[in-house]
C-alpha positions as CSV (number, residue, x, y, z in Angstrom):
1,X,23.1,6.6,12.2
2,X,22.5,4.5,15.2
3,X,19.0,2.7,15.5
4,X,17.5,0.2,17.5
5,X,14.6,-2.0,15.7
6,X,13.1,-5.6,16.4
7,X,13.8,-8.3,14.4
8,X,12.0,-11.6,14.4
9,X,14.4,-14.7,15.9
10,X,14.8,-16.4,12.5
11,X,15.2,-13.9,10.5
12,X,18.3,-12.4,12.8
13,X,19.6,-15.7,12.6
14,X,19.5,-16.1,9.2
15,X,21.0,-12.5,8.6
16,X,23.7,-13.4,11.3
17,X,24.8,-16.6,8.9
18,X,25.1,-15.1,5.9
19,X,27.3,-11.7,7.5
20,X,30.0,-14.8,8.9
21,X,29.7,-16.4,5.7
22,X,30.3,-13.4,3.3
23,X,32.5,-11.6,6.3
24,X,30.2,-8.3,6.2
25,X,28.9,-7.0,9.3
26,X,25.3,-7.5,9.9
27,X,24.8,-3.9,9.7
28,X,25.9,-4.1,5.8
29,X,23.4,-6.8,5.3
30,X,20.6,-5.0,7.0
31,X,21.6,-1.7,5.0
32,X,21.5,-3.7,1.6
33,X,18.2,-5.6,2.2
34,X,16.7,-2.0,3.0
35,X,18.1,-0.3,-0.5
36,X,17.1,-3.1,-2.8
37,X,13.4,-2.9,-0.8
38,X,13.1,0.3,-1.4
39,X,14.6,0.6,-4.7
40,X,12.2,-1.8,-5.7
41,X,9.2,-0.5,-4.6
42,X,10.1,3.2,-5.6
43,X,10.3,1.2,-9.3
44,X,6.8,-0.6,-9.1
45,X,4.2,1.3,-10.0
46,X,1.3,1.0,-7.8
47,X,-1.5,-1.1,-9.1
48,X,-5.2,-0.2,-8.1
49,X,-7.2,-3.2,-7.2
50,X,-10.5,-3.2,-9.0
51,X,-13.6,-1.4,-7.2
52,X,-16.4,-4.0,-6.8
53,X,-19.8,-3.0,-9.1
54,X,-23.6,-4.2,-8.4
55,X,-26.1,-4.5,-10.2
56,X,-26.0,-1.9,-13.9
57,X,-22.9,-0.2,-14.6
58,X,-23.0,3.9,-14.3
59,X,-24.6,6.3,-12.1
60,X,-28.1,6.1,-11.2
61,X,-30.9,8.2,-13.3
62,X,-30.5,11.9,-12.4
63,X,-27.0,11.6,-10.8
64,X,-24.8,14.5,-12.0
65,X,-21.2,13.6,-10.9
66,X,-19.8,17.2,-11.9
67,X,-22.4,18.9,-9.2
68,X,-21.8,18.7,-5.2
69,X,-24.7,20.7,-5.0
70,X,-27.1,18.3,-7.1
71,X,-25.3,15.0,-5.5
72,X,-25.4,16.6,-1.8
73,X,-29.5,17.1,-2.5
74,X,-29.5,13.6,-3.4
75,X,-28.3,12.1,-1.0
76,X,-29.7,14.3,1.9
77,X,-34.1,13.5,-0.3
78,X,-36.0,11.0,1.0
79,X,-36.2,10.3,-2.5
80,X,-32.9,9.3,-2.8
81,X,-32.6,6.4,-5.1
82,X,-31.3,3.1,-3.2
């Protein structure tokens, strides 16, 4: 497939060089950067970054996770806890 994509200065220079010195088109170089890339990342797994806590760990006093109902009162009572 043909494609047309942008490619910062440096890096097309750099990726020019090293097609002349290994006498590979720049094509095969691009091609090659993209499989190891993307094998590489289809092998990572993906890491979750911690969630940030406050204050006591847990849900507040009368919070029932399992229940939109009871968390949707909750949040719409002026009692709501803060």
């Amino acid at each position: 497939m043909r494609t047309t994509i942008r490619i910062d200065d440096h890096l097309f220079r750099r990726v020019k060089e090293r097609a002349a010195s290994t006498g590979r088109t720049i094509g095969a170089i691009v091609e090659d950067a993209l499989r190891q890339s993307l094998s590489q990342s289809e092998q990572e797994p993906r890491r979750s970054k911690p969630l940030p806590t406050y204050g006591s760990s847990g849900t507040m006093p009368g919070v029932d996770l399992d229940s939109n109902h009871d968390l949707l009162e909750i949040m719409e009572s002026r009692d709501a806890p803060t």
